[in-house]
N, C-alpha and C positions, 0 to 999 in steps of 0.2 A: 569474652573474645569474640563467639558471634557476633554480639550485640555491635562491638567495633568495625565486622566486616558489612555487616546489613547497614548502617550508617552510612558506610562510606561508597556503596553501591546506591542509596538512593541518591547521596550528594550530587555522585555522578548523574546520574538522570536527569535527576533537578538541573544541572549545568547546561547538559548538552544542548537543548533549545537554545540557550542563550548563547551559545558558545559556537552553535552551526553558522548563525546568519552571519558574523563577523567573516568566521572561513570563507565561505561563500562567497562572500564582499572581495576578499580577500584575491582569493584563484579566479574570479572575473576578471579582475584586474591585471592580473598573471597574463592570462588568455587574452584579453584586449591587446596589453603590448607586447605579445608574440606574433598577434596577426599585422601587428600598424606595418605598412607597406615603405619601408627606410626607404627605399631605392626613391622611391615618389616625392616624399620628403624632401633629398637631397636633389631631385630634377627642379623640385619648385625653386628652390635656394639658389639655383645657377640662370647669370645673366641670359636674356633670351641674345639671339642674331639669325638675320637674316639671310639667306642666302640663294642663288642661280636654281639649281635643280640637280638631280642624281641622271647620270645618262646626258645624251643627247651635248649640247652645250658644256655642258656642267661638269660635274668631278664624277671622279673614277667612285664606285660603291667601296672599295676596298679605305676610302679616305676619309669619309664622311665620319669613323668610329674618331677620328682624330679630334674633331669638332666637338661630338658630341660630351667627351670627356668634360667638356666646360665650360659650353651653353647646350641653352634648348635652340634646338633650330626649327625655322618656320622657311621651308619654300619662296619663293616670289610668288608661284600660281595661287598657292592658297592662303599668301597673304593680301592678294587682293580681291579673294572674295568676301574679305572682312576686316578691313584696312582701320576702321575704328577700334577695334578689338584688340586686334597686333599691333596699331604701331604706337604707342606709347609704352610698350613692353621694351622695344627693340634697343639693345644699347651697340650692336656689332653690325656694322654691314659691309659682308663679306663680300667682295667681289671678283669675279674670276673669266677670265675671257670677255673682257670688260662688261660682264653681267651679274646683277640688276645695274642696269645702268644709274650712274649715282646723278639724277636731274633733278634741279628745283621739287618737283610735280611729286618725287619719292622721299627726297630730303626731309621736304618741310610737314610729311606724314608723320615723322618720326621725332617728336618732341624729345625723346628720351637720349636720343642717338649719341656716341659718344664718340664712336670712330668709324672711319672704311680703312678697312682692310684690303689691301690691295697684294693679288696673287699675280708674280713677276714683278720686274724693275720697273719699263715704261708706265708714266702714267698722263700720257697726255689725253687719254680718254677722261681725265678728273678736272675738273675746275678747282683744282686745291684754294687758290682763295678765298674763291666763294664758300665752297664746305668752312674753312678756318672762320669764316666772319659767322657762321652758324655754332661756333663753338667748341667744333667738332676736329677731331684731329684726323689726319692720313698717313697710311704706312704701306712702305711696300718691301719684299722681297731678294736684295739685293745678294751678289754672294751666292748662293745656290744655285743658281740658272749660272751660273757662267760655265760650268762644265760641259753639260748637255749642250748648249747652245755654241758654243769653240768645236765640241766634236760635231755640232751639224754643219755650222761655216766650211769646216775640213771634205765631211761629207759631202760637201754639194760639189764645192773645188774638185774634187777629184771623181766623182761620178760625173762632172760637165767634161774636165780635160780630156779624162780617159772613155767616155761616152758608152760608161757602163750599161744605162737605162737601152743605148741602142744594140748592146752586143746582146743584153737580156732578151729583145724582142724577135730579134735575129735567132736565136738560139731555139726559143723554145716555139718557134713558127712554126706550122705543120707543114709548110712549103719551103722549110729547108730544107734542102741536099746538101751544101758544103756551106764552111767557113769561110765567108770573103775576108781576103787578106788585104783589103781596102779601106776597112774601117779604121781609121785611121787616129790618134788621140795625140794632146799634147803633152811633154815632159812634165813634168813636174819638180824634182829632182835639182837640184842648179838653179832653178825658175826666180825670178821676183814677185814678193809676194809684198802688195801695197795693202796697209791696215788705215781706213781713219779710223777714229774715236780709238785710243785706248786705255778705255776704262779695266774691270776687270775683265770684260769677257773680250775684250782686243786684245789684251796681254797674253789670254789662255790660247787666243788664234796665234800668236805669234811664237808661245811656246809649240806647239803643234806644225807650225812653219819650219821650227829650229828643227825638230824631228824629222823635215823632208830637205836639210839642207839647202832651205829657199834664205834667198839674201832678202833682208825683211825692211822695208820699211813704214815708217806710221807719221802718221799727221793726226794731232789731239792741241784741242785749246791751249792745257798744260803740259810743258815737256817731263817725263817722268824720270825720274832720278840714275844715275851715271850707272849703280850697282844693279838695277831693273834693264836698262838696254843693254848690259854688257851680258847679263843673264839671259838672253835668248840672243842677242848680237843683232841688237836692232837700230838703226838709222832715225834721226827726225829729220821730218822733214818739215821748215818753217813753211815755208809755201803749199800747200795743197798739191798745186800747177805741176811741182816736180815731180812728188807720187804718181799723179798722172799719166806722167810722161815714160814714166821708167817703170811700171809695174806691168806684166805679164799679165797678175791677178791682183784686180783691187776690189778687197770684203768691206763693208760697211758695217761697222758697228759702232753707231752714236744714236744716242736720246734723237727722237723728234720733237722740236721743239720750233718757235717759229726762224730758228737761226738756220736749223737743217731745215726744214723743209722746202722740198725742191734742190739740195742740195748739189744730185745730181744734174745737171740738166744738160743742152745740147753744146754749149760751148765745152762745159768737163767729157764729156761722150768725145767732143772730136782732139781732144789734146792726148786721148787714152791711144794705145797702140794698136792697128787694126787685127792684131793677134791675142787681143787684149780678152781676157774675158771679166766679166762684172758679176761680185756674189755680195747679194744684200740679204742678211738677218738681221737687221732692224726695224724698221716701216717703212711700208710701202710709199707713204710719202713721200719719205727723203727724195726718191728718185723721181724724177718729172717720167712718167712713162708714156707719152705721148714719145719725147725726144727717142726715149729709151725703143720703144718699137722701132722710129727710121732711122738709127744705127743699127739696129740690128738686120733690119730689111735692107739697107744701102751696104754693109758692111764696115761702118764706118768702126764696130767694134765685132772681135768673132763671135762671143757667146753670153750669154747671163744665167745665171743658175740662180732663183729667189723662192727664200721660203716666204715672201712677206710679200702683198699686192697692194692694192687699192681699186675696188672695194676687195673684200675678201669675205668670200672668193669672189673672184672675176665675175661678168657675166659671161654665162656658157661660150657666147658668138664672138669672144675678145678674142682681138686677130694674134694677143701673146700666148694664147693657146696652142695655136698650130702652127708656129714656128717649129721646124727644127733643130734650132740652136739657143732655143730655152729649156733649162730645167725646174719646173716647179714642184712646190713641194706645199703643202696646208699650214702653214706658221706652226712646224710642228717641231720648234728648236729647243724648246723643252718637254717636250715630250718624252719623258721615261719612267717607267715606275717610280724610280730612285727619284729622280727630282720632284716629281710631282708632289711625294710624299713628305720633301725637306720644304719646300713650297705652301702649305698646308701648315705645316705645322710650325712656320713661322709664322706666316698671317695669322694663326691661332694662338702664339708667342705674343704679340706684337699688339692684338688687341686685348689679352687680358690684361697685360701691363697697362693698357691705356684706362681698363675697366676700373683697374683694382688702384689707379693711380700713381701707380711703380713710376719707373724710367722706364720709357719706351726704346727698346731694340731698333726701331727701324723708320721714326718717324721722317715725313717725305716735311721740307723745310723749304717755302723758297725764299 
């Protein structure tokens, strides 16, 4: 019986040399793919895109995690201190506040490119042809921005009629004593409320119209269906001329394109009513604002409330600045957490579709 245990204790002995360098082998192997860094892995795997900057211009930091879910992102600044490097990586190019501006000079860097992503509806800052004949597709935003942008239309109307911004200054002036019973604003209430373009974000001004019991009417390319104007109790109007003529308050909401632009100009100014006030969130273009100053200096119209310019901003010494019967505001009609973030993550929508070869959500077609 010893003899059987002493046997089987050198066997083991004899073994274990042989038997350690395998384990060994073995638990390195363990340990290697314990430390392999997956997250990194899975960064390399994801399309690159390009995009504006965090801050200043650019997106909110609260939005960028949106992006990153689904590319690697490369800045504009420091994709052109190595523009050979990045840009045949790049298959997304994100654009937002019409930045990186999408020109020949950026285009033709990026061999790889697949789409621009376009944050917002307008996009007459894109040469969509030109990109199309590069191969490359464009998308924009459409739908989410109509909220934000109807409530800023409303906002502006009613902080110019009721001359909010001047009761605020009055108020909190160190050289107030009393309330002037002078300040004087217009109805609102009963009012007519003239819409061109109404696409969706004309429609959403016109429900918001219905809300203040304004007699509504619109002028759009297409007349929109009997069950849509009876749904906020809205008027077309074939003629332009007539809106003009009959609106208290006329909003601008149409694409720039080169059919609006200029749309506004000095003979639509003088058909308007000199009680007449003018609210543009669309671009600054549309309106000739040369005309648009001497109406408002002659009085040919009472007031304008615009969040949109040409240039923008202004330069500091524009005489629309110190008018009293302008209200401006920074193109800031989408401006809200909430949209910013439905905005974002469609562009972000919108190009993987394009990456991954899906059907695109939101492709711009002309």
């Amino acid at each position: 019986m010893m003899r059987c245990v002493h046997f089987a204790r050198r066997v083991t002995k004899l073994w274990a040399p042989v038997e350690a360098p395998g384990l060994l082998k073995v638990t390195n192997l363990q340990r290697s793919a314990c430390h392999l860094p997956p997250k990194k892995v899975m960064a390399e795997e994801k399309p690159w895109a390009l995009f504006s900057e965090v801050g200043g211009e650019g997106y909110l930091e609260g939005v960028i995690g949106i992006m990153k879910q689904h590319f690697q992102l490369i800045c504009h600044k420091d994709f052109l201190k190595n523009p050979l490097v990045y840009g045949p990586k790049i298959q997304a190019l994100f654009v937002w506040n019409c930045y990186p501006a999408a020109e020949p000079s950026l285009l033709t860097s990026l061999p790889s490119l697949k789409v621009v992503a376009n944050g917002g509806v307008g996009i007459d800052h894109l040469d969509v042809s030109y990109i199309n004949s590069l191969g490359v597709k464009v998308t924009n935003t459409p739908g989410v921005v109509s909220a934000a942008t109807a409530d800023m239309a409303m906002g502006l109307l009613l902080a110019s009629a009721r001359k909010i911004v001047e009761g605020h200054l009055i108020s909190v002036d160190p050289k107030t004593t009393y309330l002037p019973s002078s300040l004087m604003g217009v109805e609102v209430s009963g009012s007519t409320l003239g819409i061109i373009g109404m696409g969706n974000i004309g429609y959403k001004i016109a429900q918001r119209g219905k809300g203040f019991d304004m007699r509504i009417l619109y002028h759009n390319r297409t007349r929109r269906c009997l069950e849509d104007e009876e749904a906020v109790g809205a008027i077309y109007c074939r003629n332009m001329d007539d809106l003009l003529k009959e609106s208290d308050f006329v909003v601008l909401a149409v694409n720039l394109s080169p059919e609006t632009k200029h749309l506004i100009g000095h003979r639509e100014l003088a058909l308007m009513k000199d009680t007449a006030t003018l609210v543009n969130i669309s671009r600054g273009l549309v309106v000739d604002q040369e005309a648009l100053l001497k109406a408002l200096q002659s009085g040919v119209i009472q007031a304008a409330a615009l969040d949109v310019t040409y240039p923008e901003p202004l330069p500091r010494d524009h005489p629309l600045l110190s008018l009293p019967n302008v209200l401006l505001t920074p193109h800031a009609g989408t401006n809200t957490n909430t949209t910013v973030r439905k905005m974002v993550q469609l562009m972000v929508e919108n190009a993987v579709a394009v990456v991954k070869g899906s059907q695109v959500p939101n492709e711009v077609k002309l």
